[in-house]
C-alpha positions, 0 to 999 in steps of 0.5 A: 441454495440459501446463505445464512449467517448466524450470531457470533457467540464469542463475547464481545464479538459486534461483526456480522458475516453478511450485511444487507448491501452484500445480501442484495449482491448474493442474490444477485448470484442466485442465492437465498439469504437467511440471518439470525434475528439480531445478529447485525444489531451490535454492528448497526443493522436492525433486522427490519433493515435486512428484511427491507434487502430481502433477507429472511430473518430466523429466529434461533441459530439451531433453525437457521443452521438447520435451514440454510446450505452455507453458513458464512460466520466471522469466528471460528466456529465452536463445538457446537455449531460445528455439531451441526454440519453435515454433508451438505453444508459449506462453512466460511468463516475464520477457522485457525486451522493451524491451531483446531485440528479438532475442529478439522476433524470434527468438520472431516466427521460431518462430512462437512466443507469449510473455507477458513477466510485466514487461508485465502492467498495472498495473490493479486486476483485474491485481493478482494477476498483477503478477510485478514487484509480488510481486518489488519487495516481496521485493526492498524488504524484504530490501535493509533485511535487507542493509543490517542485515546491513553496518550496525555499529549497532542499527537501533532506540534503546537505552537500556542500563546500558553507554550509550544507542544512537541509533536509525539513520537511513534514506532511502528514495528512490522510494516505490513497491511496493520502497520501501513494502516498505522502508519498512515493515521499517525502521520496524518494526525501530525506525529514524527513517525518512524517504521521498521520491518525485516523485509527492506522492500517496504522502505519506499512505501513506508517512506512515502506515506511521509514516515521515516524507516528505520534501518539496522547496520547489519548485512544480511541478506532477507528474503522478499516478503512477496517469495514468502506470500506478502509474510515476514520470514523468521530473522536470523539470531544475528539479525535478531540481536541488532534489531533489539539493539536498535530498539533499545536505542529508539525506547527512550525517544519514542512516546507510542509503540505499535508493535503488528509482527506477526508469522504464520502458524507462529507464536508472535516474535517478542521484540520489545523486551521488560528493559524497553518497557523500563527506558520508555518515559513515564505517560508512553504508551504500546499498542500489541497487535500481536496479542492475541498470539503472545505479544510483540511485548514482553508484559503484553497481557491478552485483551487487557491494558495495563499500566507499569510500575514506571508509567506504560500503558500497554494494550493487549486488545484482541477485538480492534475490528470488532470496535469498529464494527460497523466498517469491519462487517461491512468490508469482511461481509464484501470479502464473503461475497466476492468468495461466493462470486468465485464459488458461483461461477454460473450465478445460479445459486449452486456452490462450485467448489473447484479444488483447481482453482488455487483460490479455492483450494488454498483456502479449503481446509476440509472437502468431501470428508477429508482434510485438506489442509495444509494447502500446496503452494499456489500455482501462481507465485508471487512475484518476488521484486528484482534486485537492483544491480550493485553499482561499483563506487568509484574512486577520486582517480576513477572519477577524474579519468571518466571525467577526462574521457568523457570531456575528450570524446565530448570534444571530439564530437564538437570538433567533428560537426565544425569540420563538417559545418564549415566543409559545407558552408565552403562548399556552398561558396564555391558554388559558381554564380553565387550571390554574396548577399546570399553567402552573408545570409547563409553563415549567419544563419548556420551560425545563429543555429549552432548558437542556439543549439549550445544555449538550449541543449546546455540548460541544466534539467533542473530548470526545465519545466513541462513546454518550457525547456525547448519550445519556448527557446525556438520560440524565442529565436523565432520572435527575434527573427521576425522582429528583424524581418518585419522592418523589410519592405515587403508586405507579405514579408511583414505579415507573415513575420507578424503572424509568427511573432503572434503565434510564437508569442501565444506558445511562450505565454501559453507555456507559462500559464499551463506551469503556473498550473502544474506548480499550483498542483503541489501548493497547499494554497 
């Protein structure tokens, strides 16, 4: 079977469906590849490079269409092309099919498959298909460039011989694959960084990209993104009034918001207001992402930017990817071919579509003449993160009585094993015939082990510190003793007490070389 990839005729569309890297893959699975003279041009990739991977360049969209078995496009198709499939194509290609039911039906008429790549779901073995991921991180990182490129100031602080600069201040609202993508480039280019997201079980990975969440106080109880697919789910109004409140209360301090929230098959959730936009100081700048289905801001004007009356530059683009082009075809063309991997299970060219496989299925929107959209839920559900069990605050008394207790029975264990010591220790010496050097010996050895019990098992766990908490205490004693026994009068006493004070010695400096490394891991220097 051939595999061809046609021009985007959306304007101002620059991504190609196939690039010549993933043409050398397909043809690895068996297939032929085809692609339409000059469709990789505005992504960086001539047409003499894709013929040097082995592509057949076609010269116009109606013979490649005609030619080819599976067409593999970025946008949504429109009428025309649509037109001309048939029973024996497959399509993929993003296809909105909560928002083209007719292009459903007319895909139904033809007879036609189509894979929309938005439908993939979002399970662990489907990762590497997962176009909107690959599109959203592209999209995350260039809306901080945007907002760079139409902010007056450093994004980092400086301290000059002219005057200090105060780093800027960023807002990223919806910590999903964009707003994580966001949320690393702004702190990696110095801004103070705050994130907020409905779902609280992205505290932890927004906080250890280095930015601060930003929490509402407010109880309710949100569900986990990942029992919703990876998604938001739609807030209570109550939930809703507190987040806005919030932000009202952020809108004078921040100097560039980047709003991503988005739901599924939804208009875009509105939450920077026109009052928000007002108390923004005048040079601020938003970044919507959620243009292209209304606007997270209320004055958001689809792949427009404007400036407000009090100084706002808000930017409504809807083709971040595609500014970045060359990066966006190269991941989304990756994505198609990890799709076909999955379609050609025998790597002979031929097209399996398995309507069992929840990859597949979730992501065909039209089979054999029927619509199949929209999917069941994937057999394999995503795991939800397990709630942590509630830990009950205990009160000043609580506290002084668990603190009492645990003092008795630490007591009482330290009392045990010195009945216990010094039961055997009387029981050694009333051992007939029993040398009194012997004796002597013997308690100052039991001795020097307690002794050295309590001063090692008591160091706090802050102090330890990778061969160093214990060994090198045992070390130690080791030494002291083999100092003492290298004055007797015996040789091989004196040589295997020198060996020991050698061997230990190598395991206390070689303790501290191999920390001095570990520290020097989390030095800058």
């Amino acid at each position: 079977m051939k595999i061809g990839t046609p021009k985007e005729i959306f304007e101002g569309e620059a991504r190609v469906a196939m690039t010549p890297a993933s043409a050398l893959q397909l043809q690895k699975l068996g297939y032929d590849c085809a692609i339409e003279s000059g469709a990789g041009v505005a992504a960086g990739f001539s047409d003499a490079t894709y013929e040097e991977a082995g592509v057949e360049v076609i010269k116009t969209a109606a013979a490649l269409w005609k030619e080819v078995d599976i067409i593999a496009k970025v946008r949504q198709p429109n009428e025309t092309e649509l037109k001309r499939l048939n029973g024996d194509k497959t399509l993929i290609s993003f296809f909105n099919p909560a928002g083209n039911e007719e292009g459903m039906e007319l895909a139904k008429s033809k007879g036609a498959n189509v894979i929309a790549m938005e439908m993939v779901p979002r399970i662990s073995r489907a990762q590497k298909m997962d176009a909107l991921s690959s599109m959203a991180n592209i999209a995350g990182y260039r809306a901080v460039i945007e907002a760079g490129n139409n902010f007056g100031r450093f994004f980092t602080g400086q301290i000059t011989a002219a005057g200090k600069v105060p780093p800027a201040k960023v807002l990223v609202v919806g910590a999903g694959v964009a707003g994580l993508a966001a949320i690393g480039t702004s702190t990696s280019l110095g801004a103070i960084t705050l994130a907020f997201d409905v779902r609280p079980e992205v505290a932890e990975q927004v906080e250890s990209m280095g930015a601060e969440f930003v929490y509402l106080d407010f109880e309710e109880e949100q569900q986990d993104g990942a029992a919703t697919g990876g998604y938001a789910s739609v807030s209570s109004p109550e939930f809703r009034e507190a987040q806005l409140a919030k932000f009202r209360e952020l809108a004078p301090e921040v100097d560039i918001v980047i709003t991503t929230a988005l739901i599924p098959n939804r208009e875009a959730p509105e939450l920077w207001t026109e009052d928000m936009v007002a108390a923004m100081k005048p040079g601020s700048v938003i970044v919507d992402l959620a243009a292209e289905k209304g606007g997270n801001c209320k004055l958001t004007i689809a792949d427009e930017k404007i400036v407000t009356e009090n100084g706002v530059t808000i930017i409504g683009y809807t083709d971040f990817p595609s500014r970045m082009a060359a990066q966006s075809s190269t991941l989304y063309a990756t994505n198609i071919r990890h799709m076909m991997a999955d379609l050609t299970p025998e790597k002979d060219g031929q097209i399996v579509h398995n309507m069992e496989d929840d990859v597949i299925r979730g992501a065909t929107v039209t089979h054999q003449g029927e619509i199949t959209f929209p999917p069941p839920p994937p057999k394999v559900a995503a795991i939800a993160a397990q709630k942590k069990p509630e830990v009950k605050e205990l009160t000043p008394e609580e506290k002084r009585e668990q603190e009492i207790a645990e003092f008795k029975a630490q007591t009482k264990n330290q009392v045990t094993l010195l009945a216990i010591g010094g039961a055997l220790v009387l029981g050694v010496g009333l051992i007939p015939d029993m040398p009194a050097s012997f004796m002597q010996h013997f308690i100052v050895f039991v001795l020097s082990v307690f002794i050295g019990f309590q001063v090692i098992w008591n160091v706090a766990h802050s102090l330890h510190t990778p061969l160093m908490a214990v060994t090198n205490a045992i070390s130690s004693i080791i030494i002291l003793g083999a100092l003492i026994q290298i004055g007797s009068g015996g040789f091989l006493v004196t040589v295997l007490a020198a060996l020991s004070v050698f061997m230990a010695g190598i395991n206390i400096f070689g303790g501290f070389m191999v920390t001095r490394r570990m520290l020097a891991m989390f030095q800058k220097s």
